[in-house]
OpenMM code with the backbone's topology and positions (N, CA, C; nanometers):
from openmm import Vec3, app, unit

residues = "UNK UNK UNK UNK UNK UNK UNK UNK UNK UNK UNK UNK UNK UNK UNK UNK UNK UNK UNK UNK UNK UNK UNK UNK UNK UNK UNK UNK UNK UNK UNK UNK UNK UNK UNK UNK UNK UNK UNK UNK UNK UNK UNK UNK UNK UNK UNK UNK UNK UNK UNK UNK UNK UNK UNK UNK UNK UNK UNK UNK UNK UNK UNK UNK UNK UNK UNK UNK UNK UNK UNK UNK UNK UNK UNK UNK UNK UNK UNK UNK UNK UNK UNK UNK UNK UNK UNK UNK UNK UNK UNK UNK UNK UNK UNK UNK UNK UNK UNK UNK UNK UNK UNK UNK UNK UNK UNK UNK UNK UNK UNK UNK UNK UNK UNK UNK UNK UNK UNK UNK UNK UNK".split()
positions = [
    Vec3(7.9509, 3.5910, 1.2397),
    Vec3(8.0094, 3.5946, 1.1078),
    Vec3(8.0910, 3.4670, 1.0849),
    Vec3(8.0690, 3.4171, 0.9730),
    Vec3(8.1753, 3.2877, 0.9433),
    Vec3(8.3306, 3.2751, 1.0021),
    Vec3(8.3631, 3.4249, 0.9723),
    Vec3(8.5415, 3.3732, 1.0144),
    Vec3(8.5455, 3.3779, 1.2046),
    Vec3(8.4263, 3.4581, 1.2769),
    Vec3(8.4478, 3.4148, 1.3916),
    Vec3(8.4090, 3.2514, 1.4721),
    Vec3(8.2622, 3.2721, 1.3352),
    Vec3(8.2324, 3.1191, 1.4242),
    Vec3(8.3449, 2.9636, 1.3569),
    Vec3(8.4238, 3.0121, 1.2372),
    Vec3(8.5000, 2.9327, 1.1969),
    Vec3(8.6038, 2.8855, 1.3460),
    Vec3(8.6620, 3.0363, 1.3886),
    Vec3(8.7268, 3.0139, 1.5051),
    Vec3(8.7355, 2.9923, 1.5625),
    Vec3(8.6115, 2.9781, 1.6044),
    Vec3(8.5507, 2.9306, 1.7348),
    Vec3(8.5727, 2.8055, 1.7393),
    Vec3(8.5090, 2.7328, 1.6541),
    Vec3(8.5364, 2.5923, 1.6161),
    Vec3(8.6274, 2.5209, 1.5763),
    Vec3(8.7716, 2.5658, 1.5348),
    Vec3(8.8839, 2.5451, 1.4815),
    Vec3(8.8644, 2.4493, 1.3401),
    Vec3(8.7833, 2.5436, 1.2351),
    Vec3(8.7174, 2.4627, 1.1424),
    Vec3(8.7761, 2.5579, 1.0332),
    Vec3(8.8001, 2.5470, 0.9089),
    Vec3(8.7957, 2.6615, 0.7484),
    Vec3(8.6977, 2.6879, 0.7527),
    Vec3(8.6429, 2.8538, 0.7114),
    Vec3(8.5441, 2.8996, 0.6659),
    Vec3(8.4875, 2.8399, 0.5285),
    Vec3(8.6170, 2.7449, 0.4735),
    Vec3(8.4893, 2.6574, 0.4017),
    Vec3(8.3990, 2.5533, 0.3992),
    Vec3(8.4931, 2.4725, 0.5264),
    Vec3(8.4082, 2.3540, 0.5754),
    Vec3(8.2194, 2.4647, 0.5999),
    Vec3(8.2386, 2.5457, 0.6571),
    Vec3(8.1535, 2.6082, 0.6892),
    Vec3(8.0675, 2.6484, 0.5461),
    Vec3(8.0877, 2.6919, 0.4610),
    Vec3(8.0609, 2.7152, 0.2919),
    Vec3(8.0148, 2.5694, 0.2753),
    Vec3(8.0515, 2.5118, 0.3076),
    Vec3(8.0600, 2.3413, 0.2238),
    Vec3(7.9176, 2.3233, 0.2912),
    Vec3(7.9115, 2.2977, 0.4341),
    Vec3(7.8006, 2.2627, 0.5309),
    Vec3(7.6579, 2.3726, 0.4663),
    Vec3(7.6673, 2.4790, 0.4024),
    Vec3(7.5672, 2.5146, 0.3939),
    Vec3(7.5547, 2.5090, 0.2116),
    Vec3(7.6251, 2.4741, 0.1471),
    Vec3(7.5864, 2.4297, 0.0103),
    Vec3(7.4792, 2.3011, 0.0586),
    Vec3(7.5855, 2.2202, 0.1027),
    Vec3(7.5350, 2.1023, 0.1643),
    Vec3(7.3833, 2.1009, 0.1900),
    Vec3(7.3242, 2.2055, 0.2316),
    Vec3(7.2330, 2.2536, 0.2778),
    Vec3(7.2185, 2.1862, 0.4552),
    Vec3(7.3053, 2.1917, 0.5156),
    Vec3(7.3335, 2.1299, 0.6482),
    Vec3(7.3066, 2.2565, 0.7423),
    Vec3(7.3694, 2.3541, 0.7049),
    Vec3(7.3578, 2.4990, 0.7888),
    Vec3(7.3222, 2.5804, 0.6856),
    Vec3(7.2014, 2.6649, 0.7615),
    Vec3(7.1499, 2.7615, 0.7032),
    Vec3(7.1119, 2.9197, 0.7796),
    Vec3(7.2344, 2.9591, 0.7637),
    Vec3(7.2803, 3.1046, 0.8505),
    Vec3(7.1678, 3.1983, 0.7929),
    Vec3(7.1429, 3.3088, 0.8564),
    Vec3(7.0767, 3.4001, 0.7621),
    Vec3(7.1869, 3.5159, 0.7244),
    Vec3(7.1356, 3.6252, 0.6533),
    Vec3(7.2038, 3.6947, 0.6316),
    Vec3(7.2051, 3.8799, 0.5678),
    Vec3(7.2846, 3.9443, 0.6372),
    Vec3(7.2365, 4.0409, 0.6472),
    Vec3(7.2446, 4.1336, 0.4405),
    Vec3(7.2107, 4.2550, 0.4643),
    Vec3(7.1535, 4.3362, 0.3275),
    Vec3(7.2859, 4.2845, 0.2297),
    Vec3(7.4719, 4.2813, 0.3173),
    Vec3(7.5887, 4.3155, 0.2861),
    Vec3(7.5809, 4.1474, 0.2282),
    Vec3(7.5279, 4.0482, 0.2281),
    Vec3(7.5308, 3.9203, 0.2202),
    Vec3(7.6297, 3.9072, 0.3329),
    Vec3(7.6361, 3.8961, 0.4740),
    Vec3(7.7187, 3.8564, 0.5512),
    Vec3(7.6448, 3.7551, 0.6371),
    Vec3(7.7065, 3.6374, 0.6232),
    Vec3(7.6188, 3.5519, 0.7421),
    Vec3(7.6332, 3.5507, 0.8248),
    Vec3(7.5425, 3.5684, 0.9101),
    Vec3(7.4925, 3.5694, 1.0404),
    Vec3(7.4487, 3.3985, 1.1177),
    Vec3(7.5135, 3.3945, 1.2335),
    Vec3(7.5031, 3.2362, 1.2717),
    Vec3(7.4024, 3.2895, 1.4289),
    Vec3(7.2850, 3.1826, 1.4305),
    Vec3(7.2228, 3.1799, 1.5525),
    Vec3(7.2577, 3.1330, 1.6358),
    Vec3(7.2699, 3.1405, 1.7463),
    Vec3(7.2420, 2.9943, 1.8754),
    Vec3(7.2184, 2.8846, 1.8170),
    Vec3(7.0898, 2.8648, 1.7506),
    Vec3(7.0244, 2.7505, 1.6780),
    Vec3(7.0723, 2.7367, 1.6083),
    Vec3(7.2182, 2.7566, 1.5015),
    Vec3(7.2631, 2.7271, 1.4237),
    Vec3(7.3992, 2.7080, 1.4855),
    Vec3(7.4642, 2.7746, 1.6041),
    Vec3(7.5699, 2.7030, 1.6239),
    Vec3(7.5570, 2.5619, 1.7097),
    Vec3(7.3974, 2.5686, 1.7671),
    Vec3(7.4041, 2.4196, 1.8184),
    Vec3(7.4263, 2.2890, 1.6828),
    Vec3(7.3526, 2.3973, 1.6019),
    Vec3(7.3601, 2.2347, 1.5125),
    Vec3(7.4813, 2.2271, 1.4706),
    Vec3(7.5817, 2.3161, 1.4290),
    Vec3(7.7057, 2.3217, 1.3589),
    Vec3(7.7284, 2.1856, 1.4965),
    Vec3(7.7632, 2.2074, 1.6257),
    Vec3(7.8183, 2.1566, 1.7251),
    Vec3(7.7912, 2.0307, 1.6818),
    Vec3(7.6798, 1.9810, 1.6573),
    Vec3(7.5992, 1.8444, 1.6273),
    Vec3(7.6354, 1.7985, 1.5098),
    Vec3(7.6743, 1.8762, 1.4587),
    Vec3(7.7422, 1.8018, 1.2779),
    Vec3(7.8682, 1.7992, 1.3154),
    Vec3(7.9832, 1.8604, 1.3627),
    Vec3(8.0872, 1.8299, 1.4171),
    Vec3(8.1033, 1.7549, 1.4852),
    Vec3(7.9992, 1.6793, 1.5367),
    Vec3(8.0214, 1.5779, 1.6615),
    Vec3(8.0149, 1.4589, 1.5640),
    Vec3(7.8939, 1.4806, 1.4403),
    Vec3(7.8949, 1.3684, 1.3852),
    Vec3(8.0317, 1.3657, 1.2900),
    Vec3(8.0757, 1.4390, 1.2738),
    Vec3(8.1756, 1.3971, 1.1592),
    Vec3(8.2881, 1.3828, 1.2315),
    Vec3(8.3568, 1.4328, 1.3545),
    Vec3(8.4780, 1.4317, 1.4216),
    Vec3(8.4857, 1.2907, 1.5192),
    Vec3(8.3622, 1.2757, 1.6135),
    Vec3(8.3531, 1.1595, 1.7001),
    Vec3(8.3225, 1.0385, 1.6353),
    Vec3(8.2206, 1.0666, 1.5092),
    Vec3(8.1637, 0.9113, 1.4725),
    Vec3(8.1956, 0.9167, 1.3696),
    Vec3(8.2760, 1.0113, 1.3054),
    Vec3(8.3596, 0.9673, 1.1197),
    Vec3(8.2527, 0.9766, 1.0154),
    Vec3(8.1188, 1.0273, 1.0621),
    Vec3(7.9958, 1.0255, 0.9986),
    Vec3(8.0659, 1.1218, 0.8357),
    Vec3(8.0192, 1.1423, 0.7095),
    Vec3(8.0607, 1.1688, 0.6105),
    Vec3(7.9263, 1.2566, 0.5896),
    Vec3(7.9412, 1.3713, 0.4691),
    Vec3(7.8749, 1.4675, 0.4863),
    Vec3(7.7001, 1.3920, 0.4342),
    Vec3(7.7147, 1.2565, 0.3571),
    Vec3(7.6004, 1.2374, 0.3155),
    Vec3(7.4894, 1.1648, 0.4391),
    Vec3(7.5788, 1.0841, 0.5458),
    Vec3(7.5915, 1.0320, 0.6096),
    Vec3(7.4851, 1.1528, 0.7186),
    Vec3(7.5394, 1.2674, 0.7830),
    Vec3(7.5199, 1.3671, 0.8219),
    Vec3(7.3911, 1.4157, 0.7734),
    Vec3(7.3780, 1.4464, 0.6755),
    Vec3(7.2409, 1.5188, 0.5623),
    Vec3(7.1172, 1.4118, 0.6411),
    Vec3(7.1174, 1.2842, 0.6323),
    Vec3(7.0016, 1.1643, 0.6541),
    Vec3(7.0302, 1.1790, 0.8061),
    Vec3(7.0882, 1.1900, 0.8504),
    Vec3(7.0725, 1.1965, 1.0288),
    Vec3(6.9895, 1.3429, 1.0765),
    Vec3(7.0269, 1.4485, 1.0010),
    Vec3(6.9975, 1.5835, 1.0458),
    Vec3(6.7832, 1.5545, 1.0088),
    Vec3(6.7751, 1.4957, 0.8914),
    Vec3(6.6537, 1.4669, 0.8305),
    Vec3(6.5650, 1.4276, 0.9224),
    Vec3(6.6736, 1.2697, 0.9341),
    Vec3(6.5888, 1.2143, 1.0861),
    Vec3(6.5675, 1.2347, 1.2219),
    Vec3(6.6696, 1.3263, 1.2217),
    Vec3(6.6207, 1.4050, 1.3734),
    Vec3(6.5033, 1.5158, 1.3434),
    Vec3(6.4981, 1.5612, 1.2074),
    Vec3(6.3897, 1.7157, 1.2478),
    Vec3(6.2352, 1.6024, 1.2116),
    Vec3(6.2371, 1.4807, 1.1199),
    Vec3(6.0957, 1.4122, 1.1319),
    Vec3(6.0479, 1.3732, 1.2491),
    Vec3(6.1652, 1.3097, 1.3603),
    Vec3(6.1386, 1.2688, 1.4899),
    Vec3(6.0699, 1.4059, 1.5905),
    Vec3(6.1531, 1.5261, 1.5369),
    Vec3(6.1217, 1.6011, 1.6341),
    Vec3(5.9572, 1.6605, 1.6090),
    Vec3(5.9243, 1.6860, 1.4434),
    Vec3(5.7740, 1.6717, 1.3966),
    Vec3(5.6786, 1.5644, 1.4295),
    Vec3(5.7112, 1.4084, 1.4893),
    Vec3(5.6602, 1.3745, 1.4970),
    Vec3(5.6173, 1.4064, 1.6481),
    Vec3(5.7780, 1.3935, 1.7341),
    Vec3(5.7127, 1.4141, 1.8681),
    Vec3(5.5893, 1.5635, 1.9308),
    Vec3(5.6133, 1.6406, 1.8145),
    Vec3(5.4890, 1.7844, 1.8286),
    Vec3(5.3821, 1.7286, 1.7606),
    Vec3(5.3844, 1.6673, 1.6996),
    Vec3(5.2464, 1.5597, 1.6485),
    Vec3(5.1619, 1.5024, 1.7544),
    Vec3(5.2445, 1.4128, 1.8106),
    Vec3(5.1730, 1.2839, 1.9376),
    Vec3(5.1854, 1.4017, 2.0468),
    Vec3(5.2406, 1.5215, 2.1011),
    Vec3(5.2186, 1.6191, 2.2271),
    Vec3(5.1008, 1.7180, 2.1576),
    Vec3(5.0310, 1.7011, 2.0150),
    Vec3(4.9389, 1.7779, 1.9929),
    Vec3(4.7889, 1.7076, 2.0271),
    Vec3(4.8279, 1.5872, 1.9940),
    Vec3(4.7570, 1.4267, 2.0105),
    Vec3(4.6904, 1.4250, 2.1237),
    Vec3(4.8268, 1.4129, 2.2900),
    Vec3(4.7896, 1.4050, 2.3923),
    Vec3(4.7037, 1.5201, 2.4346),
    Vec3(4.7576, 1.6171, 2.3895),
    Vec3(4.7012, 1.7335, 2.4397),
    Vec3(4.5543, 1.7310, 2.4077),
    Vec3(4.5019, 1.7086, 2.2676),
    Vec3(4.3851, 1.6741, 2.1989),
    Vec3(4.2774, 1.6102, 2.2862),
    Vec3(4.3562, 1.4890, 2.3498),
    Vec3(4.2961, 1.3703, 2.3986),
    Vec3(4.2743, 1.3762, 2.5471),
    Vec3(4.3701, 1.4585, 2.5758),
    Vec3(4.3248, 1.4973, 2.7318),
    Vec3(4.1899, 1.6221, 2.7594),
    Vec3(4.2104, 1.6954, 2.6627),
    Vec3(4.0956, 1.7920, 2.6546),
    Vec3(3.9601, 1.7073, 2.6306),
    Vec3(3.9681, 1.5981, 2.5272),
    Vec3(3.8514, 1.5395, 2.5382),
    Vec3(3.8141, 1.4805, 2.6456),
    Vec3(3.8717, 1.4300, 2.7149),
    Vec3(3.8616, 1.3058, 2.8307),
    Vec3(3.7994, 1.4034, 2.8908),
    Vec3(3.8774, 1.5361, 2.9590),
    Vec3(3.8014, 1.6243, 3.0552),
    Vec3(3.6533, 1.6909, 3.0290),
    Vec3(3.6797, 1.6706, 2.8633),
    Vec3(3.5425, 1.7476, 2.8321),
    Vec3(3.4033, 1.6458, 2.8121),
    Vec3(3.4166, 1.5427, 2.8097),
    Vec3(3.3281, 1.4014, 2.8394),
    Vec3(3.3128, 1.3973, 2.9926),
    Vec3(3.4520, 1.3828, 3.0613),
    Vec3(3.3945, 1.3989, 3.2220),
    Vec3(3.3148, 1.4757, 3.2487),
    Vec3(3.3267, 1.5831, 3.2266),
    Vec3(3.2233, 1.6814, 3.2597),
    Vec3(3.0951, 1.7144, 3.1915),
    Vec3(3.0862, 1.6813, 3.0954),
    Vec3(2.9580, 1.6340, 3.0165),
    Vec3(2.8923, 1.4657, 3.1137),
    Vec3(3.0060, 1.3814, 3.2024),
    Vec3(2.9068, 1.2504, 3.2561),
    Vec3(2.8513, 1.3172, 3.3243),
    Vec3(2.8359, 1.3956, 3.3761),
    Vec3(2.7993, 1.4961, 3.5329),
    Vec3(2.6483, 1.4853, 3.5057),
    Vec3(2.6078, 1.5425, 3.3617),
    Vec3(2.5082, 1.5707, 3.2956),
    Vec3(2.4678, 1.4563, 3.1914),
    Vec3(2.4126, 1.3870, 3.2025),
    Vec3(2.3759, 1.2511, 3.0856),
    Vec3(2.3267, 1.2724, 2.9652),
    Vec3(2.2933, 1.3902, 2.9834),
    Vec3(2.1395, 1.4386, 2.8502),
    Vec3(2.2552, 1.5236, 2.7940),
    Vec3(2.4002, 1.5849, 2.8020),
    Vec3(2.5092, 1.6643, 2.7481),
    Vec3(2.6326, 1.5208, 2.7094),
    Vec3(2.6725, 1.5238, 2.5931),
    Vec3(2.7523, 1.4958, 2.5294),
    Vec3(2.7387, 1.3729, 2.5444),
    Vec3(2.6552, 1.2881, 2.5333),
    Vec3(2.6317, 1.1054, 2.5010),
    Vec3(2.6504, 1.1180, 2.3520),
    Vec3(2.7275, 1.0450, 2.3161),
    Vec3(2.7602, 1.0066, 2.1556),
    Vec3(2.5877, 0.8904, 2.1135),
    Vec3(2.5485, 0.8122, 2.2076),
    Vec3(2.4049, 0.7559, 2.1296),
    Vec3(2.3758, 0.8077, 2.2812),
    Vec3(2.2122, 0.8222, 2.2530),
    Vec3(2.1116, 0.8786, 2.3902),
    Vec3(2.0869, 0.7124, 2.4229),
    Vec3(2.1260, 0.7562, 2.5622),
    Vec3(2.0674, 0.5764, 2.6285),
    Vec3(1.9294, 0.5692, 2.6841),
    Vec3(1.9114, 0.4649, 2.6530),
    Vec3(1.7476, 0.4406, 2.6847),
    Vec3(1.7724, 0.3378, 2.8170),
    Vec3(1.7417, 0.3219, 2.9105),
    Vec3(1.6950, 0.2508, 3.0176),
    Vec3(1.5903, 0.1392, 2.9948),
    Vec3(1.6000, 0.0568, 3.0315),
    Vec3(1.4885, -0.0542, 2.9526),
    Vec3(1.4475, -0.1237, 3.1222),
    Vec3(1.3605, -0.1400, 3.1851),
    Vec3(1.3113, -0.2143, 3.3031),
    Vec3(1.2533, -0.3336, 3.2602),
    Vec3(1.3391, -0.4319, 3.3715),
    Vec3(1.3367, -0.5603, 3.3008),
    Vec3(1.2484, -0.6277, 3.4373),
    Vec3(1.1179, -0.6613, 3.3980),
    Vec3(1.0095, -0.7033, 3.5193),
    Vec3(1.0345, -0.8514, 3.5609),
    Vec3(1.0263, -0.8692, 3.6872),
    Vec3(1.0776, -0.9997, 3.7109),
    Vec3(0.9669, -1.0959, 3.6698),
    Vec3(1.0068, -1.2352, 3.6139),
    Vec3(0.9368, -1.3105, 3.5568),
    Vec3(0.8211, -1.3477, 3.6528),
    Vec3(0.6717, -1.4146, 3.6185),
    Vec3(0.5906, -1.4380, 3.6537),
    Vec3(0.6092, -1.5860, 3.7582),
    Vec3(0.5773, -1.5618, 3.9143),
    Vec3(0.6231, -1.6628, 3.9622),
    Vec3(0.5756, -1.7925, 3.8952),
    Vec3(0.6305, -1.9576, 3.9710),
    Vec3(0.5950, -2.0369, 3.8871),
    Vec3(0.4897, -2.1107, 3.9476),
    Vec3(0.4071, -2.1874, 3.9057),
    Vec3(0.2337, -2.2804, 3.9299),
    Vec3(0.3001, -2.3960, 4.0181),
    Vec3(0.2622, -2.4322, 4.1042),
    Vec3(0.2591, -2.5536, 4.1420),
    Vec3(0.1801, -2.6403, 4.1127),
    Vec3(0.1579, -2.7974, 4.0983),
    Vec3(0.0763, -2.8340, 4.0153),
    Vec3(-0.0102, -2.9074, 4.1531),
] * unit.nanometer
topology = app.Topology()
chain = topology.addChain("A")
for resn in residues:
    res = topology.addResidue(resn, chain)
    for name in ("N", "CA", "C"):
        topology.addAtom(name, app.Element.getBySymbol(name[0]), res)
């Protein structure tokens, strides 16, 4: 509930109001409208307090950092969907070389190249 996790933090339950107009924290909340704070929401509270208490960061300041951490974190499940992608292929080509006539992107032809006709002496 706000006034405990206010306490917790030695913060006003409105800084806390403010942070989620802000749209910075987004508690859920029960039938009574009472918000409810997660784990995952008091880490981030922790992380916006760090930015505004340690680095003087300002609430707009805060908003573009929180942004750029959740694109970084989309991107990094992007490139681990990537690798993952790319390792399945690799294994699934290895095991298709086993077999030549299974998974060749062009069918190779073998070409025998006859050694040239010796040469005349005159």
């Amino acid at each position: 509930m706000i006034s405990v996790v206010a306490e917790m933090y030695g913060i006003h339950p409105q800084t806390l109001r403010l942070y989620e107009r802000e749209g910075l924290l987004k508690p859920s909340r029960t039938e009574g409208n009472t918000r409810l704070y997660t784990d995952e929401d008091l880490q981030r509270l922790e992380f916006i307090l760090s930015l505004a208490r340690d680095l003087g960061v300002n609430i707009s300041g805060i908003a573009i950092i929180l942004q750029m951490r959740e694109r970084m974190e989309e991107m990094q499940r992007q490139i681990q969907d990537f690798v993952k992608y790319i390792q399945e292929e690799v294994l699934s080509r290895a095991t298709a070389a086993a077999d030549p006539s299974r998974g060749a992107i062009v069918p190779l032809r073998r070409t025998i190249v006859a050694p040239p006709p010796p040469l005349k002496r005159k």
